[in-house]
C-alpha positions in Angstrom: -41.9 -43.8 -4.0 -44.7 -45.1 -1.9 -43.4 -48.1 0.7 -45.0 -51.5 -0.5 -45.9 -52.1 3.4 -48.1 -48.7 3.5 -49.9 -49.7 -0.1 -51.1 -53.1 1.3 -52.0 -51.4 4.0 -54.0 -48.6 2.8 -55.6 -51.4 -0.3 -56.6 -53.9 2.8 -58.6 -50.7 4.6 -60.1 -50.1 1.4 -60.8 -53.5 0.9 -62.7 -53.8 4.2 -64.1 -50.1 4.2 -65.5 -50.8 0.7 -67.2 -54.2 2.1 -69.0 -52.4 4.8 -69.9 -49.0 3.3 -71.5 -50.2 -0.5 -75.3 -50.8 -0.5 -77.7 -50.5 -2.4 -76.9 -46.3 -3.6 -73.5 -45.4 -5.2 -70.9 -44.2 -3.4 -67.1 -43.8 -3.1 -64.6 -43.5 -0.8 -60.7 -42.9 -0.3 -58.7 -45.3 2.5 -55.8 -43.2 0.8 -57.2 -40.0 1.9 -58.1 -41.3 5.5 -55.5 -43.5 6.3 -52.5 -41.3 6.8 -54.7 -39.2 9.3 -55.4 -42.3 11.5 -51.8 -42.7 11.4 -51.0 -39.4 12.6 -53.3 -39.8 15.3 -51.7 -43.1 16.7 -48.4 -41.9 16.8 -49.3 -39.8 19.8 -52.4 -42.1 21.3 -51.5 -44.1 24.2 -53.3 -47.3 25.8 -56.2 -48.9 24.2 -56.6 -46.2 21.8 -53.3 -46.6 20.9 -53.4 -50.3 19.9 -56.9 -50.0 17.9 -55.7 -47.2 15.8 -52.2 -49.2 15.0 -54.3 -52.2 14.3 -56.7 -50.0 12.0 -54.0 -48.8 9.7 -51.6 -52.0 9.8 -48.7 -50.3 11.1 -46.8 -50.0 14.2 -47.4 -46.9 16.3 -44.2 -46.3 17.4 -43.9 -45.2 13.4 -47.3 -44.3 12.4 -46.5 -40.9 12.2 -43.5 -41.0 9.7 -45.3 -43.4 7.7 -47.8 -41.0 7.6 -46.2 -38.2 6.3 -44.3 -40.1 4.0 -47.6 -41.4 2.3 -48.7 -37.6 2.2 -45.5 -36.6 0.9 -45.4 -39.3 -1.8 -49.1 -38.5 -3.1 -48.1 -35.0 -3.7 -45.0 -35.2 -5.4 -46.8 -37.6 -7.7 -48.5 -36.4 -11.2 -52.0 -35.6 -10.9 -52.5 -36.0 -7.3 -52.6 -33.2 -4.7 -52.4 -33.8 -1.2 -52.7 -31.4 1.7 -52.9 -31.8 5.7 -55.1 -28.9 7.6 -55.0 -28.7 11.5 -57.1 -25.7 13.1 -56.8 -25.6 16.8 -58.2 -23.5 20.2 -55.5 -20.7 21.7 -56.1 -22.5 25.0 -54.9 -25.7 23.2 -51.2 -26.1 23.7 -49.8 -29.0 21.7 -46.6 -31.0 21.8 -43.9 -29.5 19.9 -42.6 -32.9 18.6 -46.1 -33.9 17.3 -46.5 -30.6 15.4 -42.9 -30.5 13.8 -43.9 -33.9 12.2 -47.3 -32.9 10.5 -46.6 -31.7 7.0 -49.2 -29.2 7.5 -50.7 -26.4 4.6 -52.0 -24.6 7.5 -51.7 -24.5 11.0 -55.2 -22.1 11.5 -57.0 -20.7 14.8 -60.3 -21.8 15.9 -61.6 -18.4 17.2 -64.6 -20.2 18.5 -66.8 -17.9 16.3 -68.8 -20.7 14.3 -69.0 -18.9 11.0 -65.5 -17.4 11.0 -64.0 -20.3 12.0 -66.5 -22.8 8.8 -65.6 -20.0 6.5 -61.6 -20.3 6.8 -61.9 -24.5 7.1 -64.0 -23.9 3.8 -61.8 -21.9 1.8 -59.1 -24.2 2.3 -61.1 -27.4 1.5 -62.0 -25.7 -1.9 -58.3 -24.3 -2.8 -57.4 -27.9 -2.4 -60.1 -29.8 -4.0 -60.0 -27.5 -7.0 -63.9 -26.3 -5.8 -65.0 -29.4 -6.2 -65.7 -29.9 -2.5 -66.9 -26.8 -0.6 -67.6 -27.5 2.7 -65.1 -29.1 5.7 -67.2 -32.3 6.2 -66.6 -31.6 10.6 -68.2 -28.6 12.1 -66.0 -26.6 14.9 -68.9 -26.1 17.7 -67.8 -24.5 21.1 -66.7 -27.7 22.5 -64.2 -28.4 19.4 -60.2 -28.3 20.0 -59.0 -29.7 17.6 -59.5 -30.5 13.5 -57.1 -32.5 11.6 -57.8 -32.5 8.2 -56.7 -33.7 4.6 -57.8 -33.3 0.8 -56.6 -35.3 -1.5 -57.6 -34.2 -5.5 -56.9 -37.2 -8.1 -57.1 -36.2 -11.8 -55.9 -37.9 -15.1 -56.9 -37.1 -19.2 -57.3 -40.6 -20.7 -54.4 -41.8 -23.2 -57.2 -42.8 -25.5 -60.5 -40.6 -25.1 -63.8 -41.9 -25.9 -66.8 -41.1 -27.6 -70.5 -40.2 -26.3 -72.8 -42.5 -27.1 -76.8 -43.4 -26.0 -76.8 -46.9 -23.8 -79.7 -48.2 -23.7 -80.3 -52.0 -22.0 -83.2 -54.3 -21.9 -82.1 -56.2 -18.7 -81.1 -55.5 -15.0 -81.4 -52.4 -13.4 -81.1 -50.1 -15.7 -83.5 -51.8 -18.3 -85.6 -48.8 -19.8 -83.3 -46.1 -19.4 -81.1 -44.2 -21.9 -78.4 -43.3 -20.4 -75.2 -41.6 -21.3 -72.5 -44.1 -22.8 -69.1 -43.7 -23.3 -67.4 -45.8 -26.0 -64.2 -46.6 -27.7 -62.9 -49.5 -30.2 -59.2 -49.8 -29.8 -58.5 -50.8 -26.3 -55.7 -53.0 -25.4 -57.0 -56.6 -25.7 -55.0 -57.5 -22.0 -56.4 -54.3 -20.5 -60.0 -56.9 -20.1 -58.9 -59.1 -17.7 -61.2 -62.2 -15.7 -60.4 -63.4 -12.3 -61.6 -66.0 -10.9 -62.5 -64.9 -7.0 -64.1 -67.1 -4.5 -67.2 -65.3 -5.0 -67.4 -66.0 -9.2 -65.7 -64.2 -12.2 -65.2 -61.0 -12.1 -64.2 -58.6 -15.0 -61.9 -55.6 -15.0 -61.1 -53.3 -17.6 -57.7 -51.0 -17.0 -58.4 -47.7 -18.2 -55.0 -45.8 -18.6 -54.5 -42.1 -18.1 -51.8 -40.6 -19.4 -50.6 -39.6 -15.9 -49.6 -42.4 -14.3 -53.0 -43.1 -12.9 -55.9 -45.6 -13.8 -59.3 -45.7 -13.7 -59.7 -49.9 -13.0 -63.8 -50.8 -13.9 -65.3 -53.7 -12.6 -68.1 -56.1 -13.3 -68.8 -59.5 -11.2 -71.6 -61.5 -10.8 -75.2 -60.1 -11.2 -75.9 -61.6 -7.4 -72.7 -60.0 -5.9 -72.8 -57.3 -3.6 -71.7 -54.1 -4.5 -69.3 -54.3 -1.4 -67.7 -57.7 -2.1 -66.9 -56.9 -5.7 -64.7 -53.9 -4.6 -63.4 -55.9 -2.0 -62.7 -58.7 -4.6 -61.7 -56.3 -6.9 -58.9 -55.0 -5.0 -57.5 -58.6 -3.9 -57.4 -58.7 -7.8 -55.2 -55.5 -8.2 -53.0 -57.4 -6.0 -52.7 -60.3 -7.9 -54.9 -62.7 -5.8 -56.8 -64.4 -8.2 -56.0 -66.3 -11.1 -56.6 -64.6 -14.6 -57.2 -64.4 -17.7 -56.7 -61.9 -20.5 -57.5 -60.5 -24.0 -57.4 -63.3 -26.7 -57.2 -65.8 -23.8 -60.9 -65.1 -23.3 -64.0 -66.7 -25.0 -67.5 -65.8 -24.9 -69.3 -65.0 -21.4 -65.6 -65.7 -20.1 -66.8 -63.3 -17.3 -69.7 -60.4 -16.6 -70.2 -58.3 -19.6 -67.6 -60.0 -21.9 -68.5 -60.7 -25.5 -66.4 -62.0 -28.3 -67.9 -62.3 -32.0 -66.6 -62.3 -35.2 -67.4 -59.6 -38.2 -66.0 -58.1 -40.9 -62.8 -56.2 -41.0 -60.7 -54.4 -43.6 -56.9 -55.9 -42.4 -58.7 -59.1 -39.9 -56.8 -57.7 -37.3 -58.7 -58.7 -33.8 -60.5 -55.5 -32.2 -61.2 -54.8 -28.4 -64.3 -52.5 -27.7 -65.3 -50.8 -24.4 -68.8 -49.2 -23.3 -69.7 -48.1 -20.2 -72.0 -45.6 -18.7 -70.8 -42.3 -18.0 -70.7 -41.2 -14.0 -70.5 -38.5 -11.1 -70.6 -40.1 -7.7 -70.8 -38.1 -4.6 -70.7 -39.6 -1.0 -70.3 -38.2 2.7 -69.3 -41.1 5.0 -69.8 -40.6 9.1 -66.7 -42.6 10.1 -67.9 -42.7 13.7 -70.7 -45.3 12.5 -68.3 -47.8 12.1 -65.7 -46.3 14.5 -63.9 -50.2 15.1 -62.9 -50.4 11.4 -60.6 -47.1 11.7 -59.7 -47.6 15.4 -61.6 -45.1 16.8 -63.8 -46.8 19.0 -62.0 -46.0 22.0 -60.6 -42.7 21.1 -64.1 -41.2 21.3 -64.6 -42.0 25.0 -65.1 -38.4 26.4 -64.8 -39.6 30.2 -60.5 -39.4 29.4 -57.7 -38.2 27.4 -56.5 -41.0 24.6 -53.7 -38.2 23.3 -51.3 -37.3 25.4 -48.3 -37.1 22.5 -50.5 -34.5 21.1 -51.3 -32.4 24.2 -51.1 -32.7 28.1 -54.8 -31.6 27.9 -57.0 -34.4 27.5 -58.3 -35.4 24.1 -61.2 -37.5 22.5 -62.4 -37.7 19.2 -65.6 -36.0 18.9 -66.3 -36.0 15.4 -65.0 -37.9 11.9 -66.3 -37.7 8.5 -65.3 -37.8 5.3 -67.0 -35.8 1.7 -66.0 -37.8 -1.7 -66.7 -37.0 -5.5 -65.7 -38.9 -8.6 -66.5 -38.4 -11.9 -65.8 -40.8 -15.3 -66.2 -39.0 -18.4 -65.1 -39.1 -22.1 -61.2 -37.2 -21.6 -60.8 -38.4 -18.0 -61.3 -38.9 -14.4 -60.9 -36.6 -11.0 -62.0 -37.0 -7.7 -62.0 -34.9 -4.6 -62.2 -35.7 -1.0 -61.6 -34.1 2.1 -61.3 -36.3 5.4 -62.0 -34.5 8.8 -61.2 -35.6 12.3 -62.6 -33.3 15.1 -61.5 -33.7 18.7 -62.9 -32.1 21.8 -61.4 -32.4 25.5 -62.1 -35.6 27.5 -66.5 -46.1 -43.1 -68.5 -46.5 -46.8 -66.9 -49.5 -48.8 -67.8 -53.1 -47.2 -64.6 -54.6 -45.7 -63.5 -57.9 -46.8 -61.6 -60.0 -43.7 -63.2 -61.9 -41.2 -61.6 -60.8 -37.5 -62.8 -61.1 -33.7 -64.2 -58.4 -31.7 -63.7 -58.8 -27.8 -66.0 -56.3 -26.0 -66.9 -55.4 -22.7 -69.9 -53.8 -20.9 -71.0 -52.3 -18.0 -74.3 -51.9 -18.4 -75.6 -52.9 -14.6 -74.1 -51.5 -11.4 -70.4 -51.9 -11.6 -67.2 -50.7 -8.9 -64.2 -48.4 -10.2 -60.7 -48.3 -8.5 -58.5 -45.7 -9.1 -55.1 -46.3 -8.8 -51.3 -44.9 -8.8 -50.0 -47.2 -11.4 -46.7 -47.5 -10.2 -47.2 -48.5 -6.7 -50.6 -49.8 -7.0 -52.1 -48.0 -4.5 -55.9 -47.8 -4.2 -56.6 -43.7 -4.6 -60.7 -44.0 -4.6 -63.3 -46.7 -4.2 -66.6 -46.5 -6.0 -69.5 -48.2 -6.7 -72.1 -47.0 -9.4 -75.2 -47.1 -9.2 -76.9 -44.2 -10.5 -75.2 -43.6 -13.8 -75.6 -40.2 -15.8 -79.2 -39.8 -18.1 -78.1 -39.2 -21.8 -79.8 -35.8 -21.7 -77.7 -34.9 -19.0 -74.8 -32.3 -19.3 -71.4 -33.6 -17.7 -69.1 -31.9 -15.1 -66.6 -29.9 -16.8 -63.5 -32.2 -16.8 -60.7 -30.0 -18.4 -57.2 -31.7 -20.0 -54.5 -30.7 -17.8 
């Protein structure tokens, strides 16, 4: 069971990461994967550093470090999600005894200070736990390198309903001209298309439910609309922040890409149809760039020591990155990503009945939230922006 406090937490990071990092390219990104490394790290922080990482990850520091693991914990006793925590240190390096008894650590390795030895053991791991989807440990270990705290997090689901391949083609936006590779399917839930009504202007969602326990969330606002603010706005909406609307509540433009018409049917019954373009996102974030949204602003001052619950040698964070890849196909979804934190010292007959189709597209740039059902936590952030051609061959995606 994940703690209510630590999903708002980890949604609100996302929220604001997701605002900062989305431009104009796709990407993607996973608070969930990051967050519970911040929180080890503040645990053991003291002074300034201390107080930016707590304020970072919406916790107390006094039990950063228990929320932490119990996050960590909870993510890999759930279905479809693995979760691991790597930390690779020097010999010279002695750590705190109480610090490392509360890491729930796959792997306690030593950094020989031989650069390709010590890549190829932080690379092996990465790929046993992202399923080879990642290969590489986003931080390098150079000669100055401690310490490296890292975890992978691999999300996976099969979709309850699967959908078909299809061209899409669309005379209008960005992706006017272009055939690209469509995924569609006629009997969604009716509710699963929701509208909210955000400060910023409607904005469509469509739950798509894996048989899991996770969810792939899609969502389309306002043509105008950064790519940033409609995963921002998009996850206020998860949270129930927005007044909504939903399935046969909704008329005709109710919201971006929603259509309802009326055509022959063989029982009247109402129909729900959903298209959207078929995706791999990949995205390496340098978490330094915006080191005062995680906290880290301080901890990378060189000059002193920001960790002495880790070690009485002093410790700064040298290094912090994080490698994401996501992938929405026609039997389901999986992501990957591995977060790093380095630290050095200092049919044929015509149908009769009249019913109403409700559709909805996402035929322009659009954001996708995967999340853990049950708690509602945020797993990865997305925003699409360079969808898959039609020609194009997809990533395997195996059913479990």
């Amino acid at each position: 069971m994940i703690a209510a406090t630590t999903v708002r937490a980890v949604n609100d990071l996302t929220g604001s990461w997701a605002r900062e990092a989305v431009g104009e390219r796709g990407t993607a990104l996973t608070a969930a994967g990051l967050w519970p490394l911040l929180a080890l790290l503040a645990g053991p922080a003291a002074g300034e550093a201390r107080a930016e990482l707590a304020g970072a990850i919406g916790t107390d520091a006094e039990h950063a470090v228990s929320e932490g693991r119990a996050l960590l914990d909870a993510l890999a006793a759930a279905d479809g999600i693995d979760a691991a925590v790597g930390l690779w240190t020097r010999r010279v390096l002695e750590l705190r005894p109480e610090w490392l008894d509360g890491l729930p650590l796959d792997v306690h390795g030593e950094l020989s200070g031989d650069a390709a030895a010590d890549a190829a053991a932080m690379d092996a791991w990465v790929r046993r736990h992202t399923d080879g989807l990642i290969e590489r440990m986003p931080v390098a270990a150079g000669p100055s390198t401690l310490l490296v705290l890292a975890s992978a997090l691999l999300v996976r689901t099969t979709w309850c309903k699967a959908f078909r391949e299809v061209p899409l083609r669309t005379t209008e936006g960005p992706w006017a001209g272009r055939e690209l590779a469509g995924l569609h399917r006629s009997d969604t839930a009716s509710e699963q298309v929701r509208v909210h009504r955000s400060p910023a202007g409607a904005l469509t969602t469509v739950q798509v439910e894996g048989d899991n326990g996770l969810d792939v969330h899609l969502l389309l606002g306002p043509p105008e609309l950064p790519g940033g603010e409609v995963l921002r706005h998009g996850v206020a909406a998860l949270g129930g922040g927005y007044p909504v609307q939903s399935g046969t509540e909704l008329g005709d433009g109710a919201g971006p890409g929603v259509q309802v018409r009326t055509t022959t049917s063989w029982d009247g019954a109402p129909r729900t149809q959903l298209t959207c373009a078929r995706f791999t996102v990949d995205a390496d974030h340098d978490l330094l760039a915006q080191a005062g949204l995680f906290g880290l602003a301080t901890a990378t001052d060189g000059s002193r020591g920001h960790f002495p619950g880790i070690s009485a040698q002093p410790l700064a964070v040298s290094s912090a990155r994080q490698t994401v890849t996501a992938t929405f196909g026609p039997l389901g979804f999986r992501a990957a990503a591995v977060t790093a934190i380095g630290m050095r010292a200092g049919s044929a007959l015509r149908p009769q009945q009249q019913s109403q189709v409700l559709s909805a597209t996402f035929d322009r740039p659009f954001g996708f939230l995967a999340v853990h059902r049950e708690s509602g936590l945020v797993l990865v952030a997305g925003w699409v922006t360079d969808p898959d051609q039609h020609q194009d061959r997809p990533r395997r995606l195996e059913r479990r």
